[in-house]
C-alpha positions in Angstrom: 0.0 0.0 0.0 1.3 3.5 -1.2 1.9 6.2 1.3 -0.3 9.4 1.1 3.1 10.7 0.1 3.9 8.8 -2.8 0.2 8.9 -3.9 1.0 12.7 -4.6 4.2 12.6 -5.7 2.5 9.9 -8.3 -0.2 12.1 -9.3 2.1 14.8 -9.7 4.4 13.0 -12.1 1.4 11.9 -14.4 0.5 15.5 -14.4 3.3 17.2 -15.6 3.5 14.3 -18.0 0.5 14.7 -19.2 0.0 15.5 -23.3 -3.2 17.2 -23.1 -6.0 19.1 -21.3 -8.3 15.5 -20.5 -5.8 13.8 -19.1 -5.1 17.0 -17.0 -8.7 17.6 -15.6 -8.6 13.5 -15.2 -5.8 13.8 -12.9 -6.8 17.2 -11.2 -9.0 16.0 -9.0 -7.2 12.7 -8.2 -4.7 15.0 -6.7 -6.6 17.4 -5.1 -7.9 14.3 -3.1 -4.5 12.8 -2.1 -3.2 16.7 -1.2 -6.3 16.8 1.3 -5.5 13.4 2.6 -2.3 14.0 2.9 -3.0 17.1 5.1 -5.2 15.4 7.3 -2.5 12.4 7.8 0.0 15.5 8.8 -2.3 17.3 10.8 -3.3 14.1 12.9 0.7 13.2 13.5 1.2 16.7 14.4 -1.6 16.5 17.4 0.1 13.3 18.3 3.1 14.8 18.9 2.1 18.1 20.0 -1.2 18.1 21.4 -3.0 21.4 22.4 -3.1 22.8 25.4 -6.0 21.8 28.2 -8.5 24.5 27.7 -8.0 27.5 30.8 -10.6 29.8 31.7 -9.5 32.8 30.9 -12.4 34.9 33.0 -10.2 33.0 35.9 -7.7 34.5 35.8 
């Protein structure tokens, strides 16, 4: 199974190969998709390894 990673890097390689506006707006989306997986994949490792703060009232203060 690919990584979200290589899924991109993939998709990006078949679009700058690509000979013509179809195969473009084929591929488009595809990578649009495995961008926005991608982020999620790095947002979710970055609250694993920093997660946010515990929530402080401020009006306590």
């Amino acid at each position: 199974m690919k990584t979200t990673e290589e899924r991109v890097q993939e998709l990006c390689a078949r679009m700058l190969a690509a000979k013509d506006e179809e195969a473009v707006n084929e591929i488009a989306p595809l990578l649009k998709q495995a961008l926005h997986e991608h982020c999620e994949r790095m947002r979710k490792l970055v609250l694993l390894d920093f997660p946010p703060p515990p929530n402080q009232d401020m009006a306590a203060d």
